[in-house]
PyMOL Python script that loads the backbone (N, CA, C, O; Angstrom):
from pymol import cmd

cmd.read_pdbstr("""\
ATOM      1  N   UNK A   1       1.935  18.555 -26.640  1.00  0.00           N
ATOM      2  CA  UNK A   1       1.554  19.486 -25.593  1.00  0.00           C
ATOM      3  C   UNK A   1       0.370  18.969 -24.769  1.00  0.00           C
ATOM      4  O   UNK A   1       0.001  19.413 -23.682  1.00  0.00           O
ATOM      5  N   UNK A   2      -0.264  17.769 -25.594  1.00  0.00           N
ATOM      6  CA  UNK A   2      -1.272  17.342 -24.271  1.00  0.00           C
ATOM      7  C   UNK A   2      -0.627  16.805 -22.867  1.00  0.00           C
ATOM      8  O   UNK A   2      -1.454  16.437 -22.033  1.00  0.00           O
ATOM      9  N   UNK A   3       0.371  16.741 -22.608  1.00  0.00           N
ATOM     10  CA  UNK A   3       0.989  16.027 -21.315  1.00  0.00           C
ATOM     11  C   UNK A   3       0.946  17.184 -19.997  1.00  0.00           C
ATOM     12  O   UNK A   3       1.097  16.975 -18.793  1.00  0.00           O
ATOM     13  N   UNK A   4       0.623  18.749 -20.893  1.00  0.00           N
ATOM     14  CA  UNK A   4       0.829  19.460 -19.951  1.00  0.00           C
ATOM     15  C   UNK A   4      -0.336  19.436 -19.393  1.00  0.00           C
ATOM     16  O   UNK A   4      -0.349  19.885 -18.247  1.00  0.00           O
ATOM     17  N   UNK A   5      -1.343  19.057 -19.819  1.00  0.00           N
ATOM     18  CA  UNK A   5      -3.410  19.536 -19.780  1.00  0.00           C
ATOM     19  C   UNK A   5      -3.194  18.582 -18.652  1.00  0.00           C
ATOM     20  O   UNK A   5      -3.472  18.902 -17.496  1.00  0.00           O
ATOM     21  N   UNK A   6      -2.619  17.216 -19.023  1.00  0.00           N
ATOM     22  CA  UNK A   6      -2.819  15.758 -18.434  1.00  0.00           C
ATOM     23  C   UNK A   6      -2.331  15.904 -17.409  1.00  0.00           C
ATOM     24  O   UNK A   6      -2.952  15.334 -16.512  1.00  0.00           O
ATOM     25  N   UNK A   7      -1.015  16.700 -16.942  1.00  0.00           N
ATOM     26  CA  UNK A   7      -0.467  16.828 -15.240  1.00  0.00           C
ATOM     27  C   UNK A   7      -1.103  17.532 -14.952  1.00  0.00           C
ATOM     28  O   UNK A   7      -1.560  17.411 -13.815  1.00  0.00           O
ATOM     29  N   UNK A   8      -1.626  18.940 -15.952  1.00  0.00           N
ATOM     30  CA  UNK A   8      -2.291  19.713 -14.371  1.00  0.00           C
ATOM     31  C   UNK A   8      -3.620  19.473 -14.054  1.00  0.00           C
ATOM     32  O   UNK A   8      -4.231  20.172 -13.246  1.00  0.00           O
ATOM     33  N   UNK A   9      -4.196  18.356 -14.746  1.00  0.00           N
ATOM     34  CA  UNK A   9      -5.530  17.565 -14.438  1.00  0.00           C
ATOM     35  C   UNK A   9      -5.142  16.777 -13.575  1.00  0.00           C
ATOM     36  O   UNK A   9      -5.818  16.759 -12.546  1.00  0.00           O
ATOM     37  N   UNK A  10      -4.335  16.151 -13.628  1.00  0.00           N
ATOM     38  CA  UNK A  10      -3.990  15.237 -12.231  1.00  0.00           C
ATOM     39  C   UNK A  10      -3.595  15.979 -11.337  1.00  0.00           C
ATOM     40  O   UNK A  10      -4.225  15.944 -10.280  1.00  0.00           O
ATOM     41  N   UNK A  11      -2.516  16.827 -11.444  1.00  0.00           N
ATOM     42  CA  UNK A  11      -2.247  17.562 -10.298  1.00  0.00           C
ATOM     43  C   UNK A  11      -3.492  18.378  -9.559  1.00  0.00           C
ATOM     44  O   UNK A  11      -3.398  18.773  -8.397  1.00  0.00           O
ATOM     45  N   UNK A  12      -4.642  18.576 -10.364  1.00  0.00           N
ATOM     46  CA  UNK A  12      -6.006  19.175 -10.124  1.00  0.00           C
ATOM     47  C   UNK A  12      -6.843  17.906  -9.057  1.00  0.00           C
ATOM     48  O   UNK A  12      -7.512  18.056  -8.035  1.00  0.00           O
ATOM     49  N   UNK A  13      -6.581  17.074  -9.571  1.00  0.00           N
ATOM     50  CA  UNK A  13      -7.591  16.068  -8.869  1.00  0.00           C
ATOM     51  C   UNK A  13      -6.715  15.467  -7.605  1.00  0.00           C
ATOM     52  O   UNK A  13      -7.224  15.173  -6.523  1.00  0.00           O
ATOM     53  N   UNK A  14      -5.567  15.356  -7.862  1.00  0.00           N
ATOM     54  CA  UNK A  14      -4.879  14.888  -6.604  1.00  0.00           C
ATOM     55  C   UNK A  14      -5.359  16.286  -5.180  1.00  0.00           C
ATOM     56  O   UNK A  14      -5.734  15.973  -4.050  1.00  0.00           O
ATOM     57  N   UNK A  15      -5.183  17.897  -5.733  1.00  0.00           N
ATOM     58  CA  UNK A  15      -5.349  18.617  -4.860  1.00  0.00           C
ATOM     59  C   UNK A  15      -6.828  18.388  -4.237  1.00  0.00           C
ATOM     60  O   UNK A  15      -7.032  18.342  -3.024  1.00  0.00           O
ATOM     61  N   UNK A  16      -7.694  18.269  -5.090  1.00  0.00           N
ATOM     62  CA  UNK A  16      -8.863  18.166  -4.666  1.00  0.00           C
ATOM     63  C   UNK A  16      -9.582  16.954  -3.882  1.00  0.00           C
ATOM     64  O   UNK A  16     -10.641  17.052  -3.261  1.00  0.00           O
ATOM     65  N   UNK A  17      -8.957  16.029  -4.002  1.00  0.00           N
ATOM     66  CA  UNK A  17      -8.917  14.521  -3.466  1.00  0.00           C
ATOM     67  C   UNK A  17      -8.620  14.923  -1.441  1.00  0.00           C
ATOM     68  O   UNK A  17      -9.263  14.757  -0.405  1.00  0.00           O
ATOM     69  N   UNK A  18      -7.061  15.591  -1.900  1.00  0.00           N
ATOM     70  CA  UNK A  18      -6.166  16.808  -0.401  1.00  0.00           C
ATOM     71  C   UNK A  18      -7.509  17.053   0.229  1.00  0.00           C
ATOM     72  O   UNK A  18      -7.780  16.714   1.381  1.00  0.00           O
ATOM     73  N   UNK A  19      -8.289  17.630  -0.549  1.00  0.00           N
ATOM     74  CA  UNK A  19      -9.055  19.360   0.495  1.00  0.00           C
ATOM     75  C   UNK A  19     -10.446  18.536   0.948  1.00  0.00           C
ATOM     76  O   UNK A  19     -11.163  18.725   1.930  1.00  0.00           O
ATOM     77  N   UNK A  20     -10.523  17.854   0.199  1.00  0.00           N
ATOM     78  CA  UNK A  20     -12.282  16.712   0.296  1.00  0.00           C
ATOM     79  C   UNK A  20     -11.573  15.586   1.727  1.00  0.00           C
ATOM     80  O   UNK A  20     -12.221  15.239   2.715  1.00  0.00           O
ATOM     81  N   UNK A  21     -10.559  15.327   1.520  1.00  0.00           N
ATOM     82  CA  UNK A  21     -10.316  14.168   2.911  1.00  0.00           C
ATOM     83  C   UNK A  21      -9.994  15.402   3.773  1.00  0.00           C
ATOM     84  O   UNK A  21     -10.077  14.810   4.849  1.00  0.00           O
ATOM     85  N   UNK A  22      -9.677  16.722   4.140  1.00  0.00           N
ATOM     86  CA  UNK A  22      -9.018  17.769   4.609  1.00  0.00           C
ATOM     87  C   UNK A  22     -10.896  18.275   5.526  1.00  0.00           C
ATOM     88  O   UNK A  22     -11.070  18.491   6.726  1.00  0.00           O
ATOM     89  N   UNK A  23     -11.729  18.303   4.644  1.00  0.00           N
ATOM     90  CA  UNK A  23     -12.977  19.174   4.534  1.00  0.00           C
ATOM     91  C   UNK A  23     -13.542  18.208   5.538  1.00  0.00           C
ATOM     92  O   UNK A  23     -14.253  18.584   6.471  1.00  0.00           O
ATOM     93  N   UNK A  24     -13.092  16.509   5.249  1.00  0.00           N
ATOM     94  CA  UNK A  24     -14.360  15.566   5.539  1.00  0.00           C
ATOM     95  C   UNK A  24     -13.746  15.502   7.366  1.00  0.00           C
ATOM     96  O   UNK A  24     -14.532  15.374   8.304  1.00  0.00           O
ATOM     97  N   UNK A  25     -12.206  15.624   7.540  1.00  0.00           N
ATOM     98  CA  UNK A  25     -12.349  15.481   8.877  1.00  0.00           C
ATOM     99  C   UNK A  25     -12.368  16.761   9.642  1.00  0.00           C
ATOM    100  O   UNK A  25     -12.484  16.685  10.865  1.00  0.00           O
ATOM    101  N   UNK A  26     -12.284  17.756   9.155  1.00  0.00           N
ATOM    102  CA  UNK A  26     -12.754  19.225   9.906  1.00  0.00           C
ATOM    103  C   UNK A  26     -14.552  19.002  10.189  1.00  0.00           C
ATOM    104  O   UNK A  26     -14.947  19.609  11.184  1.00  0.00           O
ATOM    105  N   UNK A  27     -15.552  18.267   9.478  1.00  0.00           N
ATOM    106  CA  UNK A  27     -16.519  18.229   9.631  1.00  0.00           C
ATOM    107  C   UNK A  27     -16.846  17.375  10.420  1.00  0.00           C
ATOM    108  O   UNK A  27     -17.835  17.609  11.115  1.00  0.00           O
ATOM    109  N   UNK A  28     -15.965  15.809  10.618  1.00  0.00           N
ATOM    110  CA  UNK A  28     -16.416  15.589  11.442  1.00  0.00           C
ATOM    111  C   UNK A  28     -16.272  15.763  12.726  1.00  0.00           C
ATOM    112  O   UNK A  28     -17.098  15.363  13.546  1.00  0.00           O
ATOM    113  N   UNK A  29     -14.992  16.504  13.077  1.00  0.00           N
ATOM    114  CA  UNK A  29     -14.894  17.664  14.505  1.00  0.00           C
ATOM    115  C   UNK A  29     -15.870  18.712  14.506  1.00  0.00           C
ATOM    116  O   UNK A  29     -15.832  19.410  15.520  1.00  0.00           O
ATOM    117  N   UNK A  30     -16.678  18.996  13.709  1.00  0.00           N
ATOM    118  CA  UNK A  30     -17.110  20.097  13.980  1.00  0.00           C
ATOM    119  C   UNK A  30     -18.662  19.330  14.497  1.00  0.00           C
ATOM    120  O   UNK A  30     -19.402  19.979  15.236  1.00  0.00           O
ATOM    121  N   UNK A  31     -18.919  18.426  14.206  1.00  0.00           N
ATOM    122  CA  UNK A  31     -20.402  17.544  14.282  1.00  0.00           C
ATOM    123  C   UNK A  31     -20.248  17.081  16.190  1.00  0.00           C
ATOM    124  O   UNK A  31     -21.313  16.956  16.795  1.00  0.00           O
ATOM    125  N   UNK A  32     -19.467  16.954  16.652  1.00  0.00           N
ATOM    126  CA  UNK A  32     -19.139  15.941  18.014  1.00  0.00           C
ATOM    127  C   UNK A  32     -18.957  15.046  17.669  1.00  0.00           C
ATOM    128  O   UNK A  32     -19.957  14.334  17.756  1.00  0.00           O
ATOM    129  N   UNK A  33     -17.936  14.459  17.160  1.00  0.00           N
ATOM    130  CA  UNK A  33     -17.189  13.138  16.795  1.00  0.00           C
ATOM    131  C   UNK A  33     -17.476  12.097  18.170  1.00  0.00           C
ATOM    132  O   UNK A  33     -17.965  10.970  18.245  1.00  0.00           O
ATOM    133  N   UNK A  34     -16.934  13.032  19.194  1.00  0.00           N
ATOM    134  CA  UNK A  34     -16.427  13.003  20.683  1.00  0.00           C
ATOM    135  C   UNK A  34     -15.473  11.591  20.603  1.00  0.00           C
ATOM    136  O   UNK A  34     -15.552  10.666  21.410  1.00  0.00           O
ATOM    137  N   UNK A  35     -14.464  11.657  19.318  1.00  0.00           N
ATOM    138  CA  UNK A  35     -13.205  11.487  19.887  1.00  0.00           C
ATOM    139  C   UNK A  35     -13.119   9.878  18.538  1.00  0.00           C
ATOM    140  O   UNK A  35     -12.312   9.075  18.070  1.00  0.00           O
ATOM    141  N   UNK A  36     -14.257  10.177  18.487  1.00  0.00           N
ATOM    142  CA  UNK A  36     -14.456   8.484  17.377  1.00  0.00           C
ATOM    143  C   UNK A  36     -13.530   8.621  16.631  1.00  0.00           C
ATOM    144  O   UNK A  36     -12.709   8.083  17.373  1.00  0.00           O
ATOM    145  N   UNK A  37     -13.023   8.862  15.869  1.00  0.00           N
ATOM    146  CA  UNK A  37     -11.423   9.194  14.918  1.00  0.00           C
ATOM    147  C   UNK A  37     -10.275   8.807  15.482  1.00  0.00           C
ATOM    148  O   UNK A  37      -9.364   8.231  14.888  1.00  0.00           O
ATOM    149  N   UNK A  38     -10.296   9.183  16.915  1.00  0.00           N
ATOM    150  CA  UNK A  38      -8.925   8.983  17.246  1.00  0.00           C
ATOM    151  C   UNK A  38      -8.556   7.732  17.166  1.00  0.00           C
ATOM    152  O   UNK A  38      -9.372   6.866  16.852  1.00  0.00           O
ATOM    153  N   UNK A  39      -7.094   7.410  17.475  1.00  0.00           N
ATOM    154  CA  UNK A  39      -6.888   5.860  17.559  1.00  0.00           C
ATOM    155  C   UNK A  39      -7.100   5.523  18.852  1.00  0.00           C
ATOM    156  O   UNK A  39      -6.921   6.303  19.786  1.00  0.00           O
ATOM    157  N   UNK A  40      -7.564   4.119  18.987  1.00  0.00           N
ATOM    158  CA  UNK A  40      -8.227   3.211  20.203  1.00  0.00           C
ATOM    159  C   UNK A  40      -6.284   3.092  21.400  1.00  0.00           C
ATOM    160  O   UNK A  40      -5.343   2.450  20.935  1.00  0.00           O
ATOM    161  N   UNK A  41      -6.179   3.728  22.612  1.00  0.00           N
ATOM    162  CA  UNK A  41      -4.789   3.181  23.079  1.00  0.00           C
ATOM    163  C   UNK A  41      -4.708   2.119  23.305  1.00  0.00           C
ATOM    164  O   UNK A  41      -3.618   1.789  23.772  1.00  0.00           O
ATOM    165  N   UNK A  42      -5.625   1.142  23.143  1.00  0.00           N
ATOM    166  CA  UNK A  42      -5.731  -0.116  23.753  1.00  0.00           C
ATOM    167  C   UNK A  42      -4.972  -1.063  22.609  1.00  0.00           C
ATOM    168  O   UNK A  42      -4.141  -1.930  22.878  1.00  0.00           O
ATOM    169  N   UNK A  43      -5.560  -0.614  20.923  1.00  0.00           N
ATOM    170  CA  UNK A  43      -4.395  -1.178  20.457  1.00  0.00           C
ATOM    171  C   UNK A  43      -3.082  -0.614  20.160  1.00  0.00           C
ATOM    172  O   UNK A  43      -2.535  -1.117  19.179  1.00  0.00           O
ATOM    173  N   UNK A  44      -2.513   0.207  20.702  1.00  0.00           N
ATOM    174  CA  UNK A  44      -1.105   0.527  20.378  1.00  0.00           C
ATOM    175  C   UNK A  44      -0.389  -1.047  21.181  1.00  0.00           C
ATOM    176  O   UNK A  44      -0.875  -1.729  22.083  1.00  0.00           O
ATOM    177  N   UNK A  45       0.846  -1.211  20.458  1.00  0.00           N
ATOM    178  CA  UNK A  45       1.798  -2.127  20.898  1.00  0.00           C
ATOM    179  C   UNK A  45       2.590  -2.156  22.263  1.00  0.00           C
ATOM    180  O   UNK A  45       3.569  -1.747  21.639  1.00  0.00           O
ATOM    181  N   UNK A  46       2.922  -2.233  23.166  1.00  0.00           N
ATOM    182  CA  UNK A  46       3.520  -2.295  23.795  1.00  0.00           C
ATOM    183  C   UNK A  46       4.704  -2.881  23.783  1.00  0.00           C
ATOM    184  O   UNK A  46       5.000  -3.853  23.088  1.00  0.00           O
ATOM    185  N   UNK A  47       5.828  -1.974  25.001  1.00  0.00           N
ATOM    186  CA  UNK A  47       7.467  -2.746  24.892  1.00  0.00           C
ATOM    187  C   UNK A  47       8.029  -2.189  23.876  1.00  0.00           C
ATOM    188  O   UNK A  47       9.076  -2.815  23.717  1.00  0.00           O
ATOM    189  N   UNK A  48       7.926  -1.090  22.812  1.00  0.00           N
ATOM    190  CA  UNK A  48       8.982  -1.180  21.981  1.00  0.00           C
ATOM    191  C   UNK A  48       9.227   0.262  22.810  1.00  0.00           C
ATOM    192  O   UNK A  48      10.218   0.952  22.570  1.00  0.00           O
TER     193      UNK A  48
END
""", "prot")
cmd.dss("prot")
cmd.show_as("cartoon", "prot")
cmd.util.cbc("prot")
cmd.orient("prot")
């Protein structure tokens, strides 16, 4: 029966891993990023 402790500890830390990368970019919109996150268009590919 320890396998059940062991998934929902992982399944615990995987959620929480979710809400901490979830938390970290709501904060940094909320600071004025002014846009630093986004991707650069200059490198997207062109032609396809």
């Amino acid at each position: 029966m320890w396998y059940f402790a062991w998934i929902l500890g992982l399944g615990l830390a995987v959620a929480f891993g979710i809400l901490n990368g979830l938390w970290h970019e709501f904060r940094l919109f909320d600071e004025g990023d002014a846009g630093l996150s986004a991707p650069d268009p200059d490198d997207a590919e062109v032609g396809h």
